[in-house]
N, C-alpha and C positions, 0 to 999 in steps of 0.2 A: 682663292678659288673663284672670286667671279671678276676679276680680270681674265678669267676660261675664255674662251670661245667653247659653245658649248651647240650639242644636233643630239638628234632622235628623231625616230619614225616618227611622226604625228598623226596619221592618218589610221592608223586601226592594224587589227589583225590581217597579216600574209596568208597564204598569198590574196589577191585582191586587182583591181582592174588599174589601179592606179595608186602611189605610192607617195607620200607626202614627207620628205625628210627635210627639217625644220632646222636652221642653223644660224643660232644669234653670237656678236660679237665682234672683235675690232679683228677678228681673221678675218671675216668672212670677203674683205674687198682681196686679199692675195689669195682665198680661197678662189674666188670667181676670176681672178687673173689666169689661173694658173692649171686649171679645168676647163672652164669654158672658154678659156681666150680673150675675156675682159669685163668691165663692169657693166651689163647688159644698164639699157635705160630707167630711170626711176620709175615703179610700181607698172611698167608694160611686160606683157606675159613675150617671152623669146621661146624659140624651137631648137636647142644648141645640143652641141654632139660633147658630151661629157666624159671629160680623159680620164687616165691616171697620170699625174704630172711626174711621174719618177721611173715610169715606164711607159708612157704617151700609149698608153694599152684603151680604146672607149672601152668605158663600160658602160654605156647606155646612151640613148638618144631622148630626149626629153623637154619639158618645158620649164626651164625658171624664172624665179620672180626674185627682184631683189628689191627692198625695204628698207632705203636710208635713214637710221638713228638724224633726228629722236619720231621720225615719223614713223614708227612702226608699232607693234605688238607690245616690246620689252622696254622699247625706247631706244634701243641699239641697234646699229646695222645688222638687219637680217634676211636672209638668202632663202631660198625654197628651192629644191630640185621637187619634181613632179615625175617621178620616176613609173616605167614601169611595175609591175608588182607584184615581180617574183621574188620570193627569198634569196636567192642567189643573188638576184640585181641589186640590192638591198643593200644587203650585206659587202658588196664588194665596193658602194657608194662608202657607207659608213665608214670603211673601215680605212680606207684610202684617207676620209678627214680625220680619222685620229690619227695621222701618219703627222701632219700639220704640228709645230710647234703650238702649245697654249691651249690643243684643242681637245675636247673630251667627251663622253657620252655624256648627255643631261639626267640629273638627277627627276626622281617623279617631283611633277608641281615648279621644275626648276625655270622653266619660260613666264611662268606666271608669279613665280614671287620676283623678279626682273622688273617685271611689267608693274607690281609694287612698290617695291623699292626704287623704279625711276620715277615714279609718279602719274604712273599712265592710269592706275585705277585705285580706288580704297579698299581696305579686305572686305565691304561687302556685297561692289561690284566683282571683284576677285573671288567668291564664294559663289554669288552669281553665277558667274560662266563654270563654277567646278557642277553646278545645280544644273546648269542645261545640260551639257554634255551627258549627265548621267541621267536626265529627264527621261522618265518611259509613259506619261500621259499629259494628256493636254493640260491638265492644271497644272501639272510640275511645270511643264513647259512655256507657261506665259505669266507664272510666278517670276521662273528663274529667269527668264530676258527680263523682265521688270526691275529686278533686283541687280540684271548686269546691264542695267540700263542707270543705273543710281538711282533708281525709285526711296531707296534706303538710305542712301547715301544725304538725300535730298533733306528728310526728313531728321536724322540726328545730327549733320551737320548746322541745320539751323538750330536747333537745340542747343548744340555745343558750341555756338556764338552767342546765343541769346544768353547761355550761362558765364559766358568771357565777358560780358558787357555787364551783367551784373555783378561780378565780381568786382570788375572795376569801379563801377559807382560804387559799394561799399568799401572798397578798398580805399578811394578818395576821401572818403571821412576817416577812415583809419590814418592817412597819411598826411592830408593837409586840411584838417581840420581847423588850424587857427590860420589859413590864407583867406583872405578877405573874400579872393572871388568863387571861393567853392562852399556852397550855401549849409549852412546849418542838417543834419540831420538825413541829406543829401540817400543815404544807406535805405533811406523808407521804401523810394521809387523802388529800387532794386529786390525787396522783399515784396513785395506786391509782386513784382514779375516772378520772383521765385514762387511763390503759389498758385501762380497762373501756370507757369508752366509743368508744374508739381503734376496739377491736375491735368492737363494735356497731356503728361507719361502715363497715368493711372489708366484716363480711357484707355490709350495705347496699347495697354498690357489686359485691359477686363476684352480679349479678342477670343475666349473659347479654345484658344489655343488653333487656329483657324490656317494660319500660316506653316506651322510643324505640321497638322494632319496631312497638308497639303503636301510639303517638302518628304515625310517620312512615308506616309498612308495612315488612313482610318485602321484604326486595328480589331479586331471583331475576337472573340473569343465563342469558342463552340464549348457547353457547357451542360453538364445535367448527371443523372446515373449511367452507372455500367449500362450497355446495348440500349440507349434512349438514341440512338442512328448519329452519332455526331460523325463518325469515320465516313459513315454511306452519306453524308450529305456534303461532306467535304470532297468528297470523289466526285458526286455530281456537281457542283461548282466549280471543282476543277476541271471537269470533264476526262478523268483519265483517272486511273490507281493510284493516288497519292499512298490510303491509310491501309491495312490488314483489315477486314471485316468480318467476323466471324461471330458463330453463335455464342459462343462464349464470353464468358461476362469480361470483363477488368482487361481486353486484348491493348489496347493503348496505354501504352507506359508512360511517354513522353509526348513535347509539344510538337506538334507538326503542322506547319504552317504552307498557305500558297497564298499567290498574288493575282487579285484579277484588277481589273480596268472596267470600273462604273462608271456610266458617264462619265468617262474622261478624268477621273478621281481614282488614285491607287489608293486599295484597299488590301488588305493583310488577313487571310484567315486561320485562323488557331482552333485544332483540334485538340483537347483535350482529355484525360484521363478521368475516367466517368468517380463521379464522389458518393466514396462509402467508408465504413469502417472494415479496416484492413489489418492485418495482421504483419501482411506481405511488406517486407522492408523496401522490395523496387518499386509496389503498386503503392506504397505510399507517399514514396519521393517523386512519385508521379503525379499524385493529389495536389502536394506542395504545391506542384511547376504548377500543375493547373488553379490552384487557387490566383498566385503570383499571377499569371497571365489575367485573370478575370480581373485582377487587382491594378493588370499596366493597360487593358484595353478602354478603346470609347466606348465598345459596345460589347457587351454580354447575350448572346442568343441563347438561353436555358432551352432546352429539349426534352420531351418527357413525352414518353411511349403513352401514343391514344388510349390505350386499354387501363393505363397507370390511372387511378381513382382519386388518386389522393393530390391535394390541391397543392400548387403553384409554392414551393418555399415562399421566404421571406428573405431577399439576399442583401446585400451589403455596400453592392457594386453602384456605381453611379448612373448607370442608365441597363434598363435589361428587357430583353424583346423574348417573350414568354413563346411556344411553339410547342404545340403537338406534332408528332412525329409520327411514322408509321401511318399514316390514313389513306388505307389503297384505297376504302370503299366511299373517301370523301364525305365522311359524317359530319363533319362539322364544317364543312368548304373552307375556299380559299382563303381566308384570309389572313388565319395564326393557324392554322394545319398544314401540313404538309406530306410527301408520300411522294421518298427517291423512284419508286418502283415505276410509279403512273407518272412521275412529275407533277402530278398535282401539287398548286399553292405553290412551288418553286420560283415564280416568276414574282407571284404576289411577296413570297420573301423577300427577293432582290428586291423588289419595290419599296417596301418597308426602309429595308437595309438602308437604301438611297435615299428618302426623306432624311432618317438618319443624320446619314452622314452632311446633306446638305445643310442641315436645321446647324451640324457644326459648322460646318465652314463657311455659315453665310454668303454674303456678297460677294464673298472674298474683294476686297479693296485693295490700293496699291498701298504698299511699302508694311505688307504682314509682317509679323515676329516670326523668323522662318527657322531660329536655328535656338534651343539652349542658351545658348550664351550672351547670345541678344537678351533673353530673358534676363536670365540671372543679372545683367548690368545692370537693367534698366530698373530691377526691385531694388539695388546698390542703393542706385542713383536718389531714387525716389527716397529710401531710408537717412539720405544725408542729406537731400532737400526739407524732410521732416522737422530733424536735428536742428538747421537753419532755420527755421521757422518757430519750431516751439523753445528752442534757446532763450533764457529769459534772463540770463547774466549777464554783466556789462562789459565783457571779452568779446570785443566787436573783431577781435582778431581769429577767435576760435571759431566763430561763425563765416568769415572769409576761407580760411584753412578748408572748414570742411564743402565749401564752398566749391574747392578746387577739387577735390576727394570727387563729387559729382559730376565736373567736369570731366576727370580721368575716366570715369566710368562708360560715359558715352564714347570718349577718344579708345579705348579698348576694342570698341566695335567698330569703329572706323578703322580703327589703327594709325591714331594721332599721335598716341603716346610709345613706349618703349614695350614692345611689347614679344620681344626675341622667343621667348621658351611657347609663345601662343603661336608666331608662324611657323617655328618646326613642326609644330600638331597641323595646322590648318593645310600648310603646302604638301605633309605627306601623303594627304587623303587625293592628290591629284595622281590621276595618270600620267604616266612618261612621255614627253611630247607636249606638255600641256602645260 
């Protein structure tokens, strides 16, 4: 399969002003012979009348690029038509190259695990570019070139040398211990560096979780009793009918969520099913979701009708922004009141919101923890650097081994090590083209 020559659209949904079909692979120079008339110059844009070579039929008039391996994207020779972009034009391109011995539609993510597997990028440059593409605010946005820039790369790759070199000095006493010129004890240096750099992951990871808010969204949970206005406040933030609002108590059963752009930071908001004791088997599986949701956000906004007398629960959640609701006549002003009807306090919420969310995300610095799995490694790692450290038996061997163990762990998130069952998950989340 990847001796293929392999094409796709690249460029987006049909129709459209301009059309981008993307083709890597060891056809693509008899492709270019036998279409366009010959191998257009290296990375200069041409204006060529593009046949069908089996029927000398044009189907289009366009501009291509062509991108001699290993200079290119994937590392392989690859071709670009520039097509107009209409479905039909498209479509009679495509179809014409899988006419071609060898050659085939691209699977989704399949240009970019190439672009890995020939060594053009590490999978967290390679996640990088899957994070821009799908970026919809400015922090996604200069995270994920950061990270397809090797920002991350930068940072575990020297970790994961720094742990190859200490392996090796302890491994030197393990191994030539009675050689004259390899000093006694030699393993010390090496544990010294391991709790140095022990501690340079810990900070690493004590980040607020700073880099996923960033990559995923702040996730807000709308919370409080039946008609405390969660549904009318999420309508207003969306600006449009997301929820049912009505007089009636317990009308939200389930979560329902919208996305807005705060300052340049995606944010997640979650209406939820107002909490009481219920009898109702749907209105209770509603509660659940709703609790669960209070239980996966950063922020909890409790709601509770101005006229409601009775004081503020005691809740459970890790941060929770307390909010009167209902205040057309503005009794208690802007600044934990609110009131859909007047928008009073509305602004002053977002405001709040925003602190918020910044006070998470801090500075945001280069090379954030942006994805799960980053995390989880890197707690691995730390856990067998531990090991190595408080080890206090005389199997200097077992201490090397798990040595390695830590290594692996960082090489996972590079993708150093072998790690086949982790890019069928990572490259299937790409688009087609990509």
């Amino acid at each position: 399969m990847n001796d293929d020559t392999i094409v796709a659209l690249s460029s987006g949904n049909l129709p459209s002003g301009v059309a981008v079909v993307r083709i890597s692979g060891s056809v693509c120079t008899k492709i270019a012979e036998t279409m366009i008339g010959g191998v257009p110059l290296s990375r200069n844009v041409a204006l060529q009348t593009i046949i069908n070579p089996q029927t000398s039929e044009e189907l289009d008039r366009g501009l291509v690029v062509w991108f001699p391996g290993p200079a290119s994207f994937t590392g392989e020779d690859c071709l670009e038509f520039h097509l107009h972009g209409g479905r039909a034009v498209v479509a009679a391109v495509v179809t014409t190259l899988c006419t071609f011995d060898h050659v085939r539609l691209a699977e989704a993510g399949e240009f970019s695990r190439r672009a890995f597997e020939n060594g053009k990028f590490d999978l967290t440059e390679i996640e990088g570019i899957a994070d821009l593409v799908s970026s919809e605010t400015e922090a996604q946005r200069k995270q994920a070139l950061g990270q397809s820039r090797g920002d991350s790369r930068e940072i575990y790759e020297e970790w994961r040398q720094r742990l190859i070199h200490m392996r090796a000095l302890i491994e030197a006493e393990l191994d030539f211990s009675e050689e004259e010129d390899i000093p006694d004890e030699i393993s010390k240096e090496g544990f010294a560096k391991v709790l140095s750099i022990r501690k340079e992951i810990e900070e690493h990871l004590a980040d607020n979780r700073a880099g996923e808010i960033i990559r995923d969204g702040f996730k807000i949970a709308l919370m409080g009793k039946p008609n405390a206005g969660k549904s009318s406040l999420l309508n207003a933030l969306a600006k449009r009918d997301v929820a049912i609002v009505t007089q009636e108590a317990g009308t939200t059963r389930d979560v329902l969520d919208i996305h807005l752009d705060i300052d340049g930071y995606a944010v997640i908001v979650s209406d939820t099913a107002g909490l009481r004791e219920s009898d109702d088997l749907v209105e209770v599986e509603g509660i659940r979701r709703a609790n669960l949701s209070g239980s996966n956000a950063d922020l909890v906004v409790w709601l509770s009708d101005v006229d409601d007398k009775e004081p503020f629960p005691t809740l459970r959640f890790d941060d929770v922004l307390f909010i009167k609701s209902k205040d057309d006549e503005n009794i208690l002003g802007r600044n934990h009141s609110i009131s859909v009807n007047t928008e009073n306090g509305l602004n002053g919420l977002i405001g709040l919101i925003e602190n918020r969310l910044k006070s998470s995300v801090g500075n945001s610095g280069i090379g954030l923890i942006s994805r799960m799995r980053y995390r989880e490694a890197l707690v691995e790692c730390v856990e067998h650097l531990k090991f190595v450290l408080e080890f206090d038996g005389p199997d200097i061997a077992l201490r090397a081994e798990t040595l390695r163990h830590a290594c692996d762990c960082i090489g996972c998130i590079t993708g150093k090590i072998d790690i086949e069952d982790l890019l069928d998950v990572i490259f299937s989340e790409f688009c087609v083209g990509k």
